[in-house]
mmCIF file of the N, C-alpha and C atoms, coordinates in Angstrom:
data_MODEL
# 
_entry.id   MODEL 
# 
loop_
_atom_site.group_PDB 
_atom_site.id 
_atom_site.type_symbol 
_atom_site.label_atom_id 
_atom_site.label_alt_id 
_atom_site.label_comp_id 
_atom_site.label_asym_id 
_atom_site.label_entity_id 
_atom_site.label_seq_id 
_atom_site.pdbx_PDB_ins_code 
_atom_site.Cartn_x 
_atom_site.Cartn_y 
_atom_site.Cartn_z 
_atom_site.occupancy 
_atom_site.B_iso_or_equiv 
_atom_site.pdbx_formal_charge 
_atom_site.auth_seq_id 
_atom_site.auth_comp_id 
_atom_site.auth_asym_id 
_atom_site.auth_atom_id 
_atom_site.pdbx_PDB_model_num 
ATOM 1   N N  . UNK A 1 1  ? 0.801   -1.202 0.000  1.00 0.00 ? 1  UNK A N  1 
ATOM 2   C CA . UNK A 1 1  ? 0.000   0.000  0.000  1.00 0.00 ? 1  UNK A CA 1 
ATOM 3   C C  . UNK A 1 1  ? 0.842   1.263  0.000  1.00 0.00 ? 1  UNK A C  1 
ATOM 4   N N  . UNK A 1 2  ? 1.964   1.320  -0.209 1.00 0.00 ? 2  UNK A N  1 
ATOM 5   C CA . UNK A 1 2  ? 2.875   2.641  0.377  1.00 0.00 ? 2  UNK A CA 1 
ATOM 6   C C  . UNK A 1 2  ? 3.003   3.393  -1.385 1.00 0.00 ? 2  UNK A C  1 
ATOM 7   N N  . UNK A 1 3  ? 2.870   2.601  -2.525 1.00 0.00 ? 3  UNK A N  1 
ATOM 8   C CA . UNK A 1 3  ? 2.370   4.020  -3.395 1.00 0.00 ? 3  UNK A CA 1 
ATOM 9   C C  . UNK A 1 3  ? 1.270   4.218  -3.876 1.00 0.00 ? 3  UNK A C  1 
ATOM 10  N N  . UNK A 1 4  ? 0.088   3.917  -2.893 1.00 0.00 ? 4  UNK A N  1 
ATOM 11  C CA . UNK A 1 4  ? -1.009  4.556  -3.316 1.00 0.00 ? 4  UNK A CA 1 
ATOM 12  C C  . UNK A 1 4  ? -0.763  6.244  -2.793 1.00 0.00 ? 4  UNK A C  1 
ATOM 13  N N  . UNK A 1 5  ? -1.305  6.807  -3.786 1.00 0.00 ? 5  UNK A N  1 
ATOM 14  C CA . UNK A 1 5  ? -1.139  9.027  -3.769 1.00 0.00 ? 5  UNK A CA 1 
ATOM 15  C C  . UNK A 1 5  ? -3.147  9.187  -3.246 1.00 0.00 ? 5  UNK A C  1 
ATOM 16  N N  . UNK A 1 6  ? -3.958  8.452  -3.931 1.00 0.00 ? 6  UNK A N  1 
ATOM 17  C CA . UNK A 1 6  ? -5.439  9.418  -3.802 1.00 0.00 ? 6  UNK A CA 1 
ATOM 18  C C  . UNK A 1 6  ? -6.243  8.263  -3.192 1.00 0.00 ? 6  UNK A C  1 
ATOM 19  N N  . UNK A 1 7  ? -6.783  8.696  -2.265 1.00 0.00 ? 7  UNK A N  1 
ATOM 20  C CA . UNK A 1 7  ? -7.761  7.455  -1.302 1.00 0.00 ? 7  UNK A CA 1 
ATOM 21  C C  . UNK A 1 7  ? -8.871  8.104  -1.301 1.00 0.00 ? 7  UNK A C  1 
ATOM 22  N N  . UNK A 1 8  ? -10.100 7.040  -1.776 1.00 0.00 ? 8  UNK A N  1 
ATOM 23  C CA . UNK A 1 8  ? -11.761 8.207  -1.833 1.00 0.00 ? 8  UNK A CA 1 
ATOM 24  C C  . UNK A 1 8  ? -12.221 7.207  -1.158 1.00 0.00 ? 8  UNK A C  1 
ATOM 25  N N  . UNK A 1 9  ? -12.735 7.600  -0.009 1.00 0.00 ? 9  UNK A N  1 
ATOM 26  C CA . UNK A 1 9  ? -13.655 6.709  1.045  1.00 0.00 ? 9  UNK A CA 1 
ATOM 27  C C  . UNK A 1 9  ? -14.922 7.590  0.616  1.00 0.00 ? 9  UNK A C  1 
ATOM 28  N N  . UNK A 1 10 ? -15.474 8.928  0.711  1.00 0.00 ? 10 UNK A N  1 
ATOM 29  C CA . UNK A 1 10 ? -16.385 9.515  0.431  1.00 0.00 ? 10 UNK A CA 1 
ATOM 30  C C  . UNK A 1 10 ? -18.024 8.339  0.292  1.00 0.00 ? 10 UNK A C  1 
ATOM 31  N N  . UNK A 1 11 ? -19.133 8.756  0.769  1.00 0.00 ? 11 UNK A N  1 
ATOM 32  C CA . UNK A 1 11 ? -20.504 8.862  0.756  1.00 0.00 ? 11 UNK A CA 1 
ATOM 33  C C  . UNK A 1 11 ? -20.411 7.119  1.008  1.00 0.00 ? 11 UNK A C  1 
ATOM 34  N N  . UNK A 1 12 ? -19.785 6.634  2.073  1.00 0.00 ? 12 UNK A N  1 
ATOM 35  C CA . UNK A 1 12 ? -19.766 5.031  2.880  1.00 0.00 ? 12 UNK A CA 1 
ATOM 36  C C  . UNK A 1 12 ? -20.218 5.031  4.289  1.00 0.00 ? 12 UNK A C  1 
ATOM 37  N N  . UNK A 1 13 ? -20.780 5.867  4.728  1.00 0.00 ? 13 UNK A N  1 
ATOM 38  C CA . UNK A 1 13 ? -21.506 5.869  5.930  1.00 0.00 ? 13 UNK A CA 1 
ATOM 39  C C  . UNK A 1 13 ? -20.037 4.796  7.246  1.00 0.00 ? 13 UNK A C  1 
ATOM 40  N N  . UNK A 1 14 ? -19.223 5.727  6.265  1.00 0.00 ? 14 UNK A N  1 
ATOM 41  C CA . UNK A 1 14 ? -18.137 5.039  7.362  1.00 0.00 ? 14 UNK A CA 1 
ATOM 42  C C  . UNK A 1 14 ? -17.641 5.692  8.584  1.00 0.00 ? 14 UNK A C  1 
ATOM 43  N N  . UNK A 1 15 ? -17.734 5.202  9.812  1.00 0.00 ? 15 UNK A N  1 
ATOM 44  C CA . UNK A 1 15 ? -17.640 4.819  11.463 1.00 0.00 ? 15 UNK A CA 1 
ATOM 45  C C  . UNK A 1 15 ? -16.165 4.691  11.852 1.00 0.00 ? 15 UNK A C  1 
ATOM 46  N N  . UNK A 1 16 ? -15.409 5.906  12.009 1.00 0.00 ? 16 UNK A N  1 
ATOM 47  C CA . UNK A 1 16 ? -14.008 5.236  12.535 1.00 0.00 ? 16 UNK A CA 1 
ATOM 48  C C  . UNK A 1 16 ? -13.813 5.947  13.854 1.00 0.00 ? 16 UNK A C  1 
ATOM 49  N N  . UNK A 1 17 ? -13.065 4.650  14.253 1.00 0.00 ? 17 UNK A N  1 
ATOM 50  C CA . UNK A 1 17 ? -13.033 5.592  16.161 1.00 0.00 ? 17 UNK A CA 1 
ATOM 51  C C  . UNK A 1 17 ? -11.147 6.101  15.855 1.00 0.00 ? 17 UNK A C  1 
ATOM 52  N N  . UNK A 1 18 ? -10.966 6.724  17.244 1.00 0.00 ? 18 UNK A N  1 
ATOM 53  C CA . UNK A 1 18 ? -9.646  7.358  17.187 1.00 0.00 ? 18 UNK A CA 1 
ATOM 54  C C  . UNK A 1 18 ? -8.438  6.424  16.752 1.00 0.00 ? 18 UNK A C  1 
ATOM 55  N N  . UNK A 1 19 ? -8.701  5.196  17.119 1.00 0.00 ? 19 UNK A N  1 
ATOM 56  C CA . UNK A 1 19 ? -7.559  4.377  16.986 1.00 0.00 ? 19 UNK A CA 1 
ATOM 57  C C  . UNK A 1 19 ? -7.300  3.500  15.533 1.00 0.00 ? 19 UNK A C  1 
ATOM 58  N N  . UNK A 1 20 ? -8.581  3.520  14.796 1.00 0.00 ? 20 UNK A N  1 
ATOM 59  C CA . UNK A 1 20 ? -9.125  3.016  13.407 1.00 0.00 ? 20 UNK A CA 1 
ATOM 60  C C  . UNK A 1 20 ? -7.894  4.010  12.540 1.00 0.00 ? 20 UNK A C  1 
ATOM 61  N N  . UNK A 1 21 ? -8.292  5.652  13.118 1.00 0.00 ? 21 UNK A N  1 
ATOM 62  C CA . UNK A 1 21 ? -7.817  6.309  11.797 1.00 0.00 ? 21 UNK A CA 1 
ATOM 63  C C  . UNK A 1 21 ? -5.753  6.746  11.772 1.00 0.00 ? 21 UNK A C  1 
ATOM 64  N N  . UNK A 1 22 ? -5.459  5.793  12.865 1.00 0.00 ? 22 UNK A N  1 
ATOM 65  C CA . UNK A 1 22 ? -3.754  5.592  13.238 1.00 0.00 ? 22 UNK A CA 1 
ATOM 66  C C  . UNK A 1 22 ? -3.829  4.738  11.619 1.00 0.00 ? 22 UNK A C  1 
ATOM 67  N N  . UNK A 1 23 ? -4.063  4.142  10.973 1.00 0.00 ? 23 UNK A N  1 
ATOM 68  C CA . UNK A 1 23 ? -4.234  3.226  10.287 1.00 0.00 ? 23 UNK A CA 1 
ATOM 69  C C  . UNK A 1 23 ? -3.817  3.569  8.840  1.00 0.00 ? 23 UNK A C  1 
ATOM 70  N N  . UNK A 1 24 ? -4.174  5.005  8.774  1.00 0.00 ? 24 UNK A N  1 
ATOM 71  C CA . UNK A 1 24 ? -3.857  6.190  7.850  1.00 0.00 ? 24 UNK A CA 1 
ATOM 72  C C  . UNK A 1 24 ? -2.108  5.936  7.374  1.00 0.00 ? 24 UNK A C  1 
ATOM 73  N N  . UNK A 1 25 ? -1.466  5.718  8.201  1.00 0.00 ? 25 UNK A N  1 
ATOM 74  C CA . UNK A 1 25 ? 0.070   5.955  8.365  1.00 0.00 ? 25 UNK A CA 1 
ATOM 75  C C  . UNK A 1 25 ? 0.767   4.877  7.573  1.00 0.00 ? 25 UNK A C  1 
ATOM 76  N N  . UNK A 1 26 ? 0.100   3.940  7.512  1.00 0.00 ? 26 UNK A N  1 
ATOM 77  C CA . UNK A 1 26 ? 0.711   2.381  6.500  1.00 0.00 ? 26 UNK A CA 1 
ATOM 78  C C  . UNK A 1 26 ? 0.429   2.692  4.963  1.00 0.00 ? 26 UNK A C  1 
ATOM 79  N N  . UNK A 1 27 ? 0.161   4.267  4.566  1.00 0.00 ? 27 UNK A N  1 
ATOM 80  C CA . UNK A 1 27 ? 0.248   4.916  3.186  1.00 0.00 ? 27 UNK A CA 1 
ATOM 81  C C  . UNK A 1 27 ? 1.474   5.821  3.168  1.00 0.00 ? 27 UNK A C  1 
ATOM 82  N N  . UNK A 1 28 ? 2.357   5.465  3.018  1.00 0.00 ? 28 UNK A N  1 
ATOM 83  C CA . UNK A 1 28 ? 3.478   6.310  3.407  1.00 0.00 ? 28 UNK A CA 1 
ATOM 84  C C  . UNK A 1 28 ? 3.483   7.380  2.057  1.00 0.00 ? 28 UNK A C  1 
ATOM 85  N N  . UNK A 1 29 ? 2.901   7.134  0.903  1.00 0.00 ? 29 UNK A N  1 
ATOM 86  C CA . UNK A 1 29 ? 2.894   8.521  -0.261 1.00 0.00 ? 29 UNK A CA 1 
ATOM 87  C C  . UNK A 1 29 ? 1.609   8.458  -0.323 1.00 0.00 ? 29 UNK A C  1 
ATOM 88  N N  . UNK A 1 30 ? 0.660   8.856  0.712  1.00 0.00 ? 30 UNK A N  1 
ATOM 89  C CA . UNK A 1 30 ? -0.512  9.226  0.348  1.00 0.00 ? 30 UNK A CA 1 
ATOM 90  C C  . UNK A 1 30 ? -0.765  10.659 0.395  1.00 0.00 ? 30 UNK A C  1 
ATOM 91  N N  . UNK A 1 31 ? -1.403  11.487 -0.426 1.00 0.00 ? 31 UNK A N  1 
ATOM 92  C CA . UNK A 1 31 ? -0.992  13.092 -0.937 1.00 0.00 ? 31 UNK A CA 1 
ATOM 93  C C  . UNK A 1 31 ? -2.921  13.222 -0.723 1.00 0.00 ? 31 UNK A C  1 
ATOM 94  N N  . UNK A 1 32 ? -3.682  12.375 -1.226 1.00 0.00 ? 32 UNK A N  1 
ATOM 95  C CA . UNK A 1 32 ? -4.805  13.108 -1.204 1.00 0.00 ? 32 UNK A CA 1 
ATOM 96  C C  . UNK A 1 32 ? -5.968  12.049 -0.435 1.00 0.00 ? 32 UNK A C  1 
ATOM 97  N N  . UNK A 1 33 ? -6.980  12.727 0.193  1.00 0.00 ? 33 UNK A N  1 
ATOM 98  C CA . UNK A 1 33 ? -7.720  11.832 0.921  1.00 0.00 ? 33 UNK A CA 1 
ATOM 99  C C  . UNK A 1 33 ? -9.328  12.505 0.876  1.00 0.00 ? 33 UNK A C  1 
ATOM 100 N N  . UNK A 1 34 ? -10.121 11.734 0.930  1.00 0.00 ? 34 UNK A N  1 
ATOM 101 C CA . UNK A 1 34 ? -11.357 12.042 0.382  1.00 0.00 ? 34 UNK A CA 1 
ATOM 102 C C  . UNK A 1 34 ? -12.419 11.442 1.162  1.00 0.00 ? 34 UNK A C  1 
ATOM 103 N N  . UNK A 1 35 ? -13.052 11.452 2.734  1.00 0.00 ? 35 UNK A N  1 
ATOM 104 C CA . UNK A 1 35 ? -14.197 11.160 3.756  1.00 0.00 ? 35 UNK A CA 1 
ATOM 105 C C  . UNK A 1 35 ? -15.084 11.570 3.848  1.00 0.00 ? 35 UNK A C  1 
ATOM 106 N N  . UNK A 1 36 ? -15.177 12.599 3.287  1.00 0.00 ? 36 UNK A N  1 
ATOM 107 C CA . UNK A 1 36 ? -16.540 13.563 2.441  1.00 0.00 ? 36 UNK A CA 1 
ATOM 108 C C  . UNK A 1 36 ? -17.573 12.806 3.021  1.00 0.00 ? 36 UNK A C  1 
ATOM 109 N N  . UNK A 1 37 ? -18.949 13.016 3.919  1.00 0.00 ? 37 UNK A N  1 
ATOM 110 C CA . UNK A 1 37 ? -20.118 12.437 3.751  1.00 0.00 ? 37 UNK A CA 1 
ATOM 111 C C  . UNK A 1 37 ? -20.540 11.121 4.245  1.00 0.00 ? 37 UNK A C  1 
ATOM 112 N N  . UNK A 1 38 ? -19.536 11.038 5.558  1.00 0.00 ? 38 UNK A N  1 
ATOM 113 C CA . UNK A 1 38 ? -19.377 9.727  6.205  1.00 0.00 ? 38 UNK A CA 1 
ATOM 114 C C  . UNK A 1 38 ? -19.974 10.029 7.694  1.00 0.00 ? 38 UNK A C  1 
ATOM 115 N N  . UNK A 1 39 ? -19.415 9.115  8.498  1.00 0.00 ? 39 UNK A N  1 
ATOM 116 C CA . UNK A 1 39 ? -20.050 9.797  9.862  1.00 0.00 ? 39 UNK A CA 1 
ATOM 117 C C  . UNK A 1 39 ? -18.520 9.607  10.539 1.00 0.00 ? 39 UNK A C  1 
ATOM 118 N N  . UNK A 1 40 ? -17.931 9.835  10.377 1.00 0.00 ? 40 UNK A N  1 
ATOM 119 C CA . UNK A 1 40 ? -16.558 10.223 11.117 1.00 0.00 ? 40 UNK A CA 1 
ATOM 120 C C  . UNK A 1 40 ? -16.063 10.841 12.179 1.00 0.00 ? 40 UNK A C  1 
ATOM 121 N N  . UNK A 1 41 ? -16.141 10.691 13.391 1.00 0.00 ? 41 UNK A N  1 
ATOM 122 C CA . UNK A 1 41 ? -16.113 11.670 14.887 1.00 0.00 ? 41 UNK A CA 1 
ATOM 123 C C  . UNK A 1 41 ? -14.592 12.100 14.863 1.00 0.00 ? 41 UNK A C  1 
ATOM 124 N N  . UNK A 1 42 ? -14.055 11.932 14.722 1.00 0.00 ? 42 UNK A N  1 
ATOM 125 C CA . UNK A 1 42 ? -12.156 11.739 14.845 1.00 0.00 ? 42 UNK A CA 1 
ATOM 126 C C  . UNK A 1 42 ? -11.291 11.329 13.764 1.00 0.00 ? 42 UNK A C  1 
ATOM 127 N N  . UNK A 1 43 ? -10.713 11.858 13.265 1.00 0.00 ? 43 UNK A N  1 
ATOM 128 C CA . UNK A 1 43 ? -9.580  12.307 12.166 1.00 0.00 ? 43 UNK A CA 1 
ATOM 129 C C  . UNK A 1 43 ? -8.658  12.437 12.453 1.00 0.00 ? 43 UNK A C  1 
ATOM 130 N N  . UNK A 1 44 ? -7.319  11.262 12.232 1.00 0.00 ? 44 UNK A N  1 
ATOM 131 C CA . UNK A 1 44 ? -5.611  11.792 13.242 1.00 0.00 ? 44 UNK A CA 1 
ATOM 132 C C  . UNK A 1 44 ? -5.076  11.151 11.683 1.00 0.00 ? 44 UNK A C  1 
ATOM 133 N N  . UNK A 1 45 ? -4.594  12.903 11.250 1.00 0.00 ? 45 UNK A N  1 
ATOM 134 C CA . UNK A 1 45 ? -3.569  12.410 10.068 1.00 0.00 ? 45 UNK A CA 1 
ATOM 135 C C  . UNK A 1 45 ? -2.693  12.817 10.109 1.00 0.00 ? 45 UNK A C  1 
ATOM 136 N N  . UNK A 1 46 ? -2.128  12.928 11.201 1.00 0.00 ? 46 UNK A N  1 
ATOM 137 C CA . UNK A 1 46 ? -0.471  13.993 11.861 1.00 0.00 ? 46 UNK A CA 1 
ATOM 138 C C  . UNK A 1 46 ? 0.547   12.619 10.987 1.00 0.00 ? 46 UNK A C  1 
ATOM 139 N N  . UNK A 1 47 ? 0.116   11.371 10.840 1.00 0.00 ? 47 UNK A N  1 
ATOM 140 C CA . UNK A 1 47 ? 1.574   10.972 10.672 1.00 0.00 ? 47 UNK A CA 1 
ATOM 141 C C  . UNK A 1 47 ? 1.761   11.014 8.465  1.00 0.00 ? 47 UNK A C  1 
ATOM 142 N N  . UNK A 1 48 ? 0.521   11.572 8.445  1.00 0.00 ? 48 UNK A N  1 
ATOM 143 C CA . UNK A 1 48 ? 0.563   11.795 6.809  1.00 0.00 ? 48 UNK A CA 1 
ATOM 144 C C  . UNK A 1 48 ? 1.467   13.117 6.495  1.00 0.00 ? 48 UNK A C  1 
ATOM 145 N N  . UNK A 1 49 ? 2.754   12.666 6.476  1.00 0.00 ? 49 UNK A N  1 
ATOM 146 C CA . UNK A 1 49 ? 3.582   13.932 5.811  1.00 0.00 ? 49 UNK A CA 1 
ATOM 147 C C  . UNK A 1 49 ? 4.008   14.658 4.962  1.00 0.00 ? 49 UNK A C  1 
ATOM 148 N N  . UNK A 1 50 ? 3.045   13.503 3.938  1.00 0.00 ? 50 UNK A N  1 
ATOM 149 C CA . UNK A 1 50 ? 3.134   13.987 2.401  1.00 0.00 ? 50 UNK A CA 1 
ATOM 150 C C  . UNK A 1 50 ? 1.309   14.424 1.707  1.00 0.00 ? 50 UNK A C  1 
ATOM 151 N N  . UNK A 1 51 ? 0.846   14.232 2.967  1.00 0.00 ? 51 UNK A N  1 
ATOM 152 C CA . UNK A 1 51 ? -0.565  15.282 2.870  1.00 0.00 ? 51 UNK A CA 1 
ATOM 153 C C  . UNK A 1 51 ? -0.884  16.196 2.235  1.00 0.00 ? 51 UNK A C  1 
ATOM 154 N N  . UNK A 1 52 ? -1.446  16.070 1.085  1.00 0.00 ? 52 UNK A N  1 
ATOM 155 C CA . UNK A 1 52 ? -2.007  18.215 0.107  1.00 0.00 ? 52 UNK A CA 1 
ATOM 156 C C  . UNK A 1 52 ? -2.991  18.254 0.563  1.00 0.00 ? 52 UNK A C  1 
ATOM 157 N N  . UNK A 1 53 ? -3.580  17.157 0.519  1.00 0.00 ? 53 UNK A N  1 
ATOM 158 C CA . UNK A 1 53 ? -5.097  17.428 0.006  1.00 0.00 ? 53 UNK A CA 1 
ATOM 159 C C  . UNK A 1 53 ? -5.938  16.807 1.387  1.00 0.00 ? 53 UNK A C  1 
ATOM 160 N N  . UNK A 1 54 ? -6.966  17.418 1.867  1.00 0.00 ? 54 UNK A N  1 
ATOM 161 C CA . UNK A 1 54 ? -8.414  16.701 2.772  1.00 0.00 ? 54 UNK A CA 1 
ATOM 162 C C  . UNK A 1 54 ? -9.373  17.147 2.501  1.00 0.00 ? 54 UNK A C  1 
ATOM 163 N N  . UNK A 1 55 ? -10.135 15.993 2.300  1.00 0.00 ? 55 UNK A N  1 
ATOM 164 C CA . UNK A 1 55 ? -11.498 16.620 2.186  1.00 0.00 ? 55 UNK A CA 1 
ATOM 165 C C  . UNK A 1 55 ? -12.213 15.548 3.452  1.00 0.00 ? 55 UNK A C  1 
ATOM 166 N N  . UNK A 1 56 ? -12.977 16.846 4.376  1.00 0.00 ? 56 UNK A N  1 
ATOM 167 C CA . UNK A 1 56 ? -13.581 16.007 5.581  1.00 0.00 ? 56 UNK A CA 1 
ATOM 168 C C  . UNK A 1 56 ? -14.648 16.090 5.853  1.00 0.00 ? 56 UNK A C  1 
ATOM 169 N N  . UNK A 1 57 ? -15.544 17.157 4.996  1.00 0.00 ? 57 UNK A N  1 
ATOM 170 C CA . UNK A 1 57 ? -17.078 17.589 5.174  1.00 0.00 ? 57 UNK A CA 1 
ATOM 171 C C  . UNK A 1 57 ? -18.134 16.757 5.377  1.00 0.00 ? 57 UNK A C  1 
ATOM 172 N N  . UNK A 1 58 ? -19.151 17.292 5.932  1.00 0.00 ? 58 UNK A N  1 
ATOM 173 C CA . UNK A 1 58 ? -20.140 16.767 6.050  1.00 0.00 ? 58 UNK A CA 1 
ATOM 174 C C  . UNK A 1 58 ? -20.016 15.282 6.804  1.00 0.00 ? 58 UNK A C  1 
ATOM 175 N N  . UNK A 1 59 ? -19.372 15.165 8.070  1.00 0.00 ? 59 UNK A N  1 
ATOM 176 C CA . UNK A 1 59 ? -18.934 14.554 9.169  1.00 0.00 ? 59 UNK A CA 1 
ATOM 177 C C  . UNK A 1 59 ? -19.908 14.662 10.104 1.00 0.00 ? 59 UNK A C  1 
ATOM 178 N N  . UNK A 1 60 ? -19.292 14.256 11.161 1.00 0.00 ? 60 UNK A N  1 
ATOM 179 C CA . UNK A 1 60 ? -19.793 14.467 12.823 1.00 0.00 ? 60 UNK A CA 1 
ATOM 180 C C  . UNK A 1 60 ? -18.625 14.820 13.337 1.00 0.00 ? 60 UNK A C  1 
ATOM 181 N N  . UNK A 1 61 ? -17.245 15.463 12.937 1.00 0.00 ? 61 UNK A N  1 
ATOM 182 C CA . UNK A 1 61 ? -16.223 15.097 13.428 1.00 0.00 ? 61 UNK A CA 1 
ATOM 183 C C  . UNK A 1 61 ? -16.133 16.397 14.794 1.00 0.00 ? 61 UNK A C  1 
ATOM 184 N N  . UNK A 1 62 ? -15.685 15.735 16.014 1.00 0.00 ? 62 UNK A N  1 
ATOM 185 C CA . UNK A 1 62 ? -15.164 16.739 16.765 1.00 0.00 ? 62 UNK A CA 1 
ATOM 186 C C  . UNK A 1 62 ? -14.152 17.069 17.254 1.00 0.00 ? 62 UNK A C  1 
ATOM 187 N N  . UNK A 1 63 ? -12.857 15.969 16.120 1.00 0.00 ? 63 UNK A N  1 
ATOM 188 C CA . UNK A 1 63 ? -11.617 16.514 16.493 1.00 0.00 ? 63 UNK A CA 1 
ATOM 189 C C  . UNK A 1 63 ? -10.828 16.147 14.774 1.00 0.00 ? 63 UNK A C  1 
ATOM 190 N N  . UNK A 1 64 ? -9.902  16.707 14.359 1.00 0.00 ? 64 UNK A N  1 
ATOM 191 C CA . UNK A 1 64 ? -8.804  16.618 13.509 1.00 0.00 ? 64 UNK A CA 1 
ATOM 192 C C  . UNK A 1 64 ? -7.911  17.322 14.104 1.00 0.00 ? 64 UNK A C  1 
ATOM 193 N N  . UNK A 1 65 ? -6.642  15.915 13.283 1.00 0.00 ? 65 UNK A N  1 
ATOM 194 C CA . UNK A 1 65 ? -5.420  16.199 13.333 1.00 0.00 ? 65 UNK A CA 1 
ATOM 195 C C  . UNK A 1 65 ? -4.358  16.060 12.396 1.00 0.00 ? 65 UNK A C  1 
ATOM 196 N N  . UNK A 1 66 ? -3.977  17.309 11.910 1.00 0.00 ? 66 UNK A N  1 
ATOM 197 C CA . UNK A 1 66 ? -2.756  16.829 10.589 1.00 0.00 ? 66 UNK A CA 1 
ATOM 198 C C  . UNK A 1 66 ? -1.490  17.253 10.752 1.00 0.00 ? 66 UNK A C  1 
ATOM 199 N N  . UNK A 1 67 ? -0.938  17.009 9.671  1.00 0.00 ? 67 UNK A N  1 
ATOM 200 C CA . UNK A 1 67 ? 0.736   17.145 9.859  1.00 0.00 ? 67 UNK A CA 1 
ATOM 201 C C  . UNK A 1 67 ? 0.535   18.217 8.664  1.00 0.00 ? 67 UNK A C  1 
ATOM 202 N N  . UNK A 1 68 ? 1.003   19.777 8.956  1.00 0.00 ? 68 UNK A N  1 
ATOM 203 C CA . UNK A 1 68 ? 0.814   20.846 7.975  1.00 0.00 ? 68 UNK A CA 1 
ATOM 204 C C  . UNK A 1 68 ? 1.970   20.694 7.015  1.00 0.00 ? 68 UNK A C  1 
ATOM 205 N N  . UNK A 1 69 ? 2.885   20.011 7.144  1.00 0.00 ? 69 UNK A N  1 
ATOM 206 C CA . UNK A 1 69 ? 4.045   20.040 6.382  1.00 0.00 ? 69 UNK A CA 1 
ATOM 207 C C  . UNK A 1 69 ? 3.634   20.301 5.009  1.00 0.00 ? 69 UNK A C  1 
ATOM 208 N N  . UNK A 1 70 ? 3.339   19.453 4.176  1.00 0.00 ? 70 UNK A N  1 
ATOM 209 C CA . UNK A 1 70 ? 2.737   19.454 2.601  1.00 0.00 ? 70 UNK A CA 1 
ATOM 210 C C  . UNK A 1 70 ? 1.849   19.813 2.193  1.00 0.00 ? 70 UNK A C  1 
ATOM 211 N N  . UNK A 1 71 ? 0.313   19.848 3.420  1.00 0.00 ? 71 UNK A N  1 
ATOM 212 C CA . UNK A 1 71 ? -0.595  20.288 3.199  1.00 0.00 ? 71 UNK A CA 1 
ATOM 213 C C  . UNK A 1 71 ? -1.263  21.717 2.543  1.00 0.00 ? 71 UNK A C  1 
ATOM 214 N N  . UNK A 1 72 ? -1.901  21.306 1.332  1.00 0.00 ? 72 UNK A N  1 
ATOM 215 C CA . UNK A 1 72 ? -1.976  23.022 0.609  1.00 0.00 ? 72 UNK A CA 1 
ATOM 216 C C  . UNK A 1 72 ? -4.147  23.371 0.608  1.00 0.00 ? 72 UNK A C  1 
ATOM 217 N N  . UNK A 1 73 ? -4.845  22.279 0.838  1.00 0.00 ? 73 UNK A N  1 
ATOM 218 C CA . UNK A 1 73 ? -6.206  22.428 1.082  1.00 0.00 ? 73 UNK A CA 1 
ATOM 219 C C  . UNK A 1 73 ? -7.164  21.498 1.477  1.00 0.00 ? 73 UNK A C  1 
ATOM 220 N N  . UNK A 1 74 ? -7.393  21.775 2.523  1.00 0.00 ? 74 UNK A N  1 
ATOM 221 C CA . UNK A 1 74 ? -8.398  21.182 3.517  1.00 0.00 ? 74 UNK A CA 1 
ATOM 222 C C  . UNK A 1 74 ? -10.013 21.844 3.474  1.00 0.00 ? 74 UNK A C  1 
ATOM 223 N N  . UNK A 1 75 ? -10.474 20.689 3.535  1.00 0.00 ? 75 UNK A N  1 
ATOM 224 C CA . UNK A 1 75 ? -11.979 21.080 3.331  1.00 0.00 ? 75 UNK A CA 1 
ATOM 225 C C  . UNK A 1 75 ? -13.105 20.568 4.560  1.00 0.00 ? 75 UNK A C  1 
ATOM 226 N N  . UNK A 1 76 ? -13.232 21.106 5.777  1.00 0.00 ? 76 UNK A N  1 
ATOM 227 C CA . UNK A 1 76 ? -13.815 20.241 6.912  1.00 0.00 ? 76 UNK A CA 1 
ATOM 228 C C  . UNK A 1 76 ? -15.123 21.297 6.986  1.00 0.00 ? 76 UNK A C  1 
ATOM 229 N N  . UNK A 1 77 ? -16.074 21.656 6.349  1.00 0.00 ? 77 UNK A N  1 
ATOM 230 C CA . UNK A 1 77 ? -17.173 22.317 6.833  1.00 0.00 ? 77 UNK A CA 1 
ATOM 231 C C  . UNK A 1 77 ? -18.345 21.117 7.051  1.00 0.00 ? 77 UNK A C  1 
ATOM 232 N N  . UNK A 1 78 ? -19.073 22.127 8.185  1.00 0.00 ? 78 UNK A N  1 
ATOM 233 C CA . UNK A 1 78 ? -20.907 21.450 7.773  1.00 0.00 ? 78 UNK A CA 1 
ATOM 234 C C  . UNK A 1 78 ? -20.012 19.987 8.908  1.00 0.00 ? 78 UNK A C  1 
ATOM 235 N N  . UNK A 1 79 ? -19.396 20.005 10.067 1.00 0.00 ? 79 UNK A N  1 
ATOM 236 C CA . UNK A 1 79 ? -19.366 18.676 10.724 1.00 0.00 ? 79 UNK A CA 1 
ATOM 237 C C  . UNK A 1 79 ? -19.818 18.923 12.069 1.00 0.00 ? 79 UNK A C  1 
ATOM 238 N N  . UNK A 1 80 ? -21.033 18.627 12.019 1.00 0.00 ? 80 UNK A N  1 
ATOM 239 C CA . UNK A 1 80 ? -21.841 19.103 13.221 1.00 0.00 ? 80 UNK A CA 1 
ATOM 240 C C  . UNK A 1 80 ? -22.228 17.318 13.807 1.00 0.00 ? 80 UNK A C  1 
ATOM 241 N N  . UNK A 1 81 ? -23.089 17.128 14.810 1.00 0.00 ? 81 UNK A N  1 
ATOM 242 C CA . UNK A 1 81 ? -23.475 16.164 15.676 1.00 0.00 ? 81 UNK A CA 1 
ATOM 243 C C  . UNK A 1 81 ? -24.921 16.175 15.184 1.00 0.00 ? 81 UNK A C  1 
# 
């Protein structure tokens, strides 16, 4: 899995708890990521260091975490309970 670059989870009614999204990190060139429209409470992508891109909208999320190094646009609106 270490050269996948673009991951689209988007509109999967997908459920990850804090320790699910450590899981992120076994993509070591992953650049773009896509959860768009899931039910997602917690987001830890601090160990993604080659990060541009998030898209996290339309969540439940009440925490993210990234690694700003590479990162050039993040998209987390509309993540309410």
């Amino acid at each position: 899995m270490r050269h996948v670059k673009k991951l689209d989870l988007r509109m999967n009614q997908l459920v990850l708890s804090k320790d699910e999204t450590v899981n992120f990190s076994m993509f070591e060139r992953l650049t773009h990521v896509d959860v768009r429209d899931n039910r997602v409470s917690e987001l830890n992508m601090s160990a993604l260091r080659t990060l541009e891109y998030l898209n996290c909208e339309r969540n439940a999320m009440v925490g993210l975490h990234v690694n700003g190094t590479a990162l050039k646009n993040i998209f987390a609106a509309c993540n309410c309970k």
